[in-house]
N, C-alpha and C positions, 0 to 999 in steps of 0.2 A: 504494500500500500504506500502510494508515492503521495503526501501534501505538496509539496515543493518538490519541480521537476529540474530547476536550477536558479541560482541565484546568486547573486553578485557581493562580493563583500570588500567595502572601500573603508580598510585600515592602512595605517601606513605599514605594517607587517606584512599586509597580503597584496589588499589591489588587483583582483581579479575575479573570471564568474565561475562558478561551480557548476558541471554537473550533477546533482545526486540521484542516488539510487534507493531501491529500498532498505540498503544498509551502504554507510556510504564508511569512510575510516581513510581518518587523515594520518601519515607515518610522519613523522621526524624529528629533527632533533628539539632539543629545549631552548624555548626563545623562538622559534621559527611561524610562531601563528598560528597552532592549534586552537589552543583556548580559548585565544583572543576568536578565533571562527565562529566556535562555538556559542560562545558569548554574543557575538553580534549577529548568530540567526536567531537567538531568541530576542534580541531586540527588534527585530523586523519582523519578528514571526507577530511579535505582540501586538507592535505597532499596526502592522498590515490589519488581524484581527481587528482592535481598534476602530479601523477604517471598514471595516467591512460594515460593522453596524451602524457606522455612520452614513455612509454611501450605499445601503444596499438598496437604495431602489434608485442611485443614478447610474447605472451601467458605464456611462462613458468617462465621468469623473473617477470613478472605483478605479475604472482600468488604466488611465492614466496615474494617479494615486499609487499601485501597485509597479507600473512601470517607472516611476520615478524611486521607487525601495528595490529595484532588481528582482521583486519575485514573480515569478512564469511556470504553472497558470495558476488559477483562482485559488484563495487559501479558503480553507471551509471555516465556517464558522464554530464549529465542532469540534475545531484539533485544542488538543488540552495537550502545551507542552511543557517538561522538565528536562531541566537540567541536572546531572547526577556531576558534582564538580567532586574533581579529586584534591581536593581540601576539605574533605568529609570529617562530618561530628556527628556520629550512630545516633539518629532519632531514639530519644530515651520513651517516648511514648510509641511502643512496639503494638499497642492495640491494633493498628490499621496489618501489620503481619497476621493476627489470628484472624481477619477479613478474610483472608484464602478458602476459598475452596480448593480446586485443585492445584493451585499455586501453592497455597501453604504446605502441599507434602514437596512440592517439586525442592522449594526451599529447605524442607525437614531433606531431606534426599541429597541433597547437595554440600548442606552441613556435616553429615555422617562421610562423605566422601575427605571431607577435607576433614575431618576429625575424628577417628571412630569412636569417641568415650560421649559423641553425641547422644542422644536415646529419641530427644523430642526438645519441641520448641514451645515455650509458652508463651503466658502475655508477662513480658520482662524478664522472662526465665527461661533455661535451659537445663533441660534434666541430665545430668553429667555424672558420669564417677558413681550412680548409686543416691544424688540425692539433687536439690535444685540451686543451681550457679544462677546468681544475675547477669541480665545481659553485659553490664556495664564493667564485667571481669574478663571478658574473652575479648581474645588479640584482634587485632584491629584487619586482619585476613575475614576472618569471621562475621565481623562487623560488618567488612563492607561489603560483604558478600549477600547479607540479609538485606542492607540499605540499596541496593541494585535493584534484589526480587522485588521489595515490598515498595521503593519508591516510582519502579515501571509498572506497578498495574495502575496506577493511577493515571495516565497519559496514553495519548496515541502518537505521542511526537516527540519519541525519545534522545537526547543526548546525553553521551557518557565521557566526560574527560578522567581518561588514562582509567579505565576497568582491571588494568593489572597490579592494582597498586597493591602488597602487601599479601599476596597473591599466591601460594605454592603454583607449581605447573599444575595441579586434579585443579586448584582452586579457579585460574585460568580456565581451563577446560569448561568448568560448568556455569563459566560468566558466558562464555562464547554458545553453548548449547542453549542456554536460557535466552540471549539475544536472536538465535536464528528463530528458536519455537517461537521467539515474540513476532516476528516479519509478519505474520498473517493478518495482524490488526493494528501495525505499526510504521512507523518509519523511524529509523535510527541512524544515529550518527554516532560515529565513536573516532575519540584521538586518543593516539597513544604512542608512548617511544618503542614498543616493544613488537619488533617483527615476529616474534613465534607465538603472539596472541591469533595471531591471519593464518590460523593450522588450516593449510586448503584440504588436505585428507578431510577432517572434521566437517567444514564447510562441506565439500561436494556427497561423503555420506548422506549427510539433512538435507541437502536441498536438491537431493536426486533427482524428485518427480517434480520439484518445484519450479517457479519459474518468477524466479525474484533476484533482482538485477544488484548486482554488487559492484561497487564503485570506488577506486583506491587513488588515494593523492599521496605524494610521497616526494618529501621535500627534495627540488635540487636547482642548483642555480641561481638561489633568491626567488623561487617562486615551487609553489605546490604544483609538480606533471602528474597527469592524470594516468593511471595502469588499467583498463580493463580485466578485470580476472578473467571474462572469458575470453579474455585473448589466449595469443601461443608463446606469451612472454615471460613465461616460467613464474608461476606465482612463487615457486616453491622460494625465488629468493626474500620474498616477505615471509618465510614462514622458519626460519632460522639455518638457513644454508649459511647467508651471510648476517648473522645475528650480529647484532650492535652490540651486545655481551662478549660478543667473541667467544674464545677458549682458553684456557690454562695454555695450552700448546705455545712454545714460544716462537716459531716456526711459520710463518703463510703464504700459501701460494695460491694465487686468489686469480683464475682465469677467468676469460670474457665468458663465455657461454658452458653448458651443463655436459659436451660433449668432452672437452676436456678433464674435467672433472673426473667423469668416470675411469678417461683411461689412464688416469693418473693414481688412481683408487690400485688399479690392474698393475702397472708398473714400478710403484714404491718396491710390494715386496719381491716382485721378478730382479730388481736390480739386487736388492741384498744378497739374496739367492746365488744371482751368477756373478756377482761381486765377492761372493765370498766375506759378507762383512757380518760381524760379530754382534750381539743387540739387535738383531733385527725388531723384534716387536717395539721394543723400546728406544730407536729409530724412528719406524714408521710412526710412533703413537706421537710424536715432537711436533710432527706436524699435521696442521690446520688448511684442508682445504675447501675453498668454496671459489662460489662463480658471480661473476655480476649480470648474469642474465642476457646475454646477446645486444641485444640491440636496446635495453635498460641499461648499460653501463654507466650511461651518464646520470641516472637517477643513485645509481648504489655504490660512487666512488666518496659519498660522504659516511660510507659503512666500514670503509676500509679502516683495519685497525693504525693505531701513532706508531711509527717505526722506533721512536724514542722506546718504546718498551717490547716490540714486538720483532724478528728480522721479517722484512715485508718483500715480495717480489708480486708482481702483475703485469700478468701475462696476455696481453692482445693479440688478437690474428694481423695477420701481414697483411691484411686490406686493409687495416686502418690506420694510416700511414697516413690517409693526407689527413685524418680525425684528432692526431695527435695533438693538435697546436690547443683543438677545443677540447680535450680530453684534458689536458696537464692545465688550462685555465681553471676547471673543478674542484683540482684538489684542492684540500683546504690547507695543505703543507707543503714544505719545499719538496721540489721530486729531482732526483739523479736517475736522468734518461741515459737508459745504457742496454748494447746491443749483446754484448757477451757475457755469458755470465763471471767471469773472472773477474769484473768490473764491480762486482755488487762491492756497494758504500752503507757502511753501518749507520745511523741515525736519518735514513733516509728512506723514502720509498721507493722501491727499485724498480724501474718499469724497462719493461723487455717486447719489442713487437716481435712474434715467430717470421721467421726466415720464407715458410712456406703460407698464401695465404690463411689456410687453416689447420688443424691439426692433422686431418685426414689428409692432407697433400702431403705431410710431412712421412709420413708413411706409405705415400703412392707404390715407392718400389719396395716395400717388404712385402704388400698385402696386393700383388698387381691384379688393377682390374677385378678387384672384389668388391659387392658391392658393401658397405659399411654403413646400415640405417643408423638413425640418428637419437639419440643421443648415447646410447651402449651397443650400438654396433663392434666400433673400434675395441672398446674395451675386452669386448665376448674373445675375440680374437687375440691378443696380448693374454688372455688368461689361459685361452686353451692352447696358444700354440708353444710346441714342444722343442722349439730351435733354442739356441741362444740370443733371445730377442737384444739384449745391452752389445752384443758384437753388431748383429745389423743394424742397431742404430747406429751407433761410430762409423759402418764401412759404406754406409747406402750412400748416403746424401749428407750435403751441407745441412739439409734439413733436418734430417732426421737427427744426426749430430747434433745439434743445439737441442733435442728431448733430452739426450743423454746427460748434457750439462749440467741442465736442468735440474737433473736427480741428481748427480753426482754434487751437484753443489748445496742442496736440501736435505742429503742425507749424511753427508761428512761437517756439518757445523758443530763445532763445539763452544760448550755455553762458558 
């Protein structure tokens, strides 16, 4: 259920117009105009309302009126909306929780996931441990997990700033399940820093049969780009490929798109292997890899981790060579652009375009004339095949040689 099909928001933060969808989720970092979004569609949500009662029986002034606040089409007079701010204080009057019919188990249900010593929920109480806890003693996961359920039945016009707040990953989990079951009598907006709240596995479960439009902005640039989930642009990188948490791993090797990825998954331990090198698990486990999503790179080069604590390499196809100039404009740190891996600079981030324009050219002459689907074609093949893959790469090609580097230089770091 779509109120607002897009709208315009003029802050000095943003300054532009939105698509939304029946769930719409803005990604970025802090400072970047989340909240402030949020914030200023219910000021126009209000306001527009406002107007509606006041103009509803001038059709041409209404329309003008709404065209002058950016919102397209009519607002109903009916949407009742909140905002769930994450500077939350647990409503101490929990009455409106025992209002649940089938919400109030969804919420008892959800509590027991994130806590098993739960039993049941009452009006200020919780039955814990054998006997009854006040609300006002349980951690603030808990809290805000009730103040989500119990403060969206109230509304058809939901906003949630930052739902992961304080959050284990089940607790995560069932903020996200409880927003999609709401889609049906809802529109929702959520911001948040955290890419593995946008678990697309989870998403496309629920909304298998459904047909309810999801809509992703995702800071880059100075301004929020818009992602399509049903596009082919790899949601998985919102969903913790390239988490903004990063990893323990002190190690990353972070390529343009998800084909690399895999066959680098494939290649770590086949080099140990016929390298002959010692620590293999404890090797491979050092390093961190993920992808910036193809042709999203430019949206996901503010995910990349600070070289100051991480060693960073980022890895491009050889087509984007003349993209460089607006690729290294993104970063938000200095970058030492360097073609051979012998060249890597510590406190830096290390970017490398391949030799061949992608990785499957780089392997043209090991795997001739095969065909290699996409994105674990290549991979299948490096796993199963039974040659000395680390010798062909060295003797093939210039290209394939620079793979080899690649590992050999990712896998001999020492910390």
């Amino acid at each position: 259920m779509r109120w607002i099909k897009e709208i315009t928001i003029n802050i000095p933060e943003v300054n532009q117009k939105f698509e939304l969808g029946d769930l719409t989720i803005f990604i970025g970092r802090p400072n970047s105009g989340k909240t402030r979004i949020l914030q200023n569609i219910v000021e126009k949500m209000t306001e527009a309302n406002n107007i509606l009662r006041t103009y509803k029986n001038h059709p041409i002034q209404l329309n003008q009126m709404y065209a002058n606040l950016g919102i397209d089409p009519i607002i109903l007079s009916e949407t009742i909306i909140k905002l769930i701010s994450s500077q939350r204080q647990m409503v101490q009057n929990t009455g409106q929780i025992n209002s649940f019919t089938s919400g109030f188990q969804k919420i008892n249900d959800s509590s027991k996931k994130m806590d098993p010593t739960i039993k049941e929920i009452g009006n200020r109480e919780i039955s814990q441990k054998g006997k009854n806890q006040p609300l006002s003693n349980q951690g603030s996961g808990i809290k805000n997990i009730l103040e989500i359920f119990a403060e969206s039945s109230t509304s058809n016009f939901l906003l949630i700033d930052e739902p992961e707040v304080s959050q284990f990953p089940s607790g995560k989990i069932e903020v996200l399940k409880h927003v999609l079951n709401s889609l049906e009598d809802k529109q929702i907006l959520i911001a948040t820093h955290d890419p593995t709240f946008l678990n697309q596995y989870i998403i496309k479960k629920y909304l298998a049969d459904k047909n309810y439009k999801i809509v992703i902005y995702s800071f880059c640039n100075e301004k929020f780009s818009k992602i399509d989930f049903e596009s082919n642009l790899n949601p998985e990188i919102h969903c913790g490929y390239l988490s903004q948490t990063l990893s323990g791993k002190p190690i990353h090797l972070i390529f343009e798109g998800a084909t690399e990825f895999y066959a680098f998954q494939a290649l770590m331990p086949k080099y140990c292997l016929e390298e002959k090198k010692d620590k293999i698990a404890e090797r491979v486990n050092k390093i961190g890899l993920s992808f910036l999503g193809g042709s999203q790179w430019k949206v996901n080069i503010h995910h990349v981790p600070d070289p100051k604590l991480y060693e960073v390499l980022v890895i491009l196809d050889g087509d984007k060579k003349k993209e460089l100039d607006s690729y290294l404009s993104l970063l938000p740190i200095e970058t030492n652009k360097i073609n051979l891996i012998k060249e890597f600079s510590k406190d830096k981030i290390n970017l490398m375009l391949l030799k061949a324009n992608d990785i499957e050219k780089a392997f043209e002459g090991i795997y001739l004339n095969e065909g290699l689907g996409k994105p674990l074609g290549l991979s299948e093949k490096i796993w199963k095949d039974d040659r000395e893959v680390m010798k062909l790469l060295k003797e093939t090609s210039e290209e394939s040689k620079q793979i080899y580097e690649i590992l050999e230089w990712a896998l001999n770091i020492k910390e």
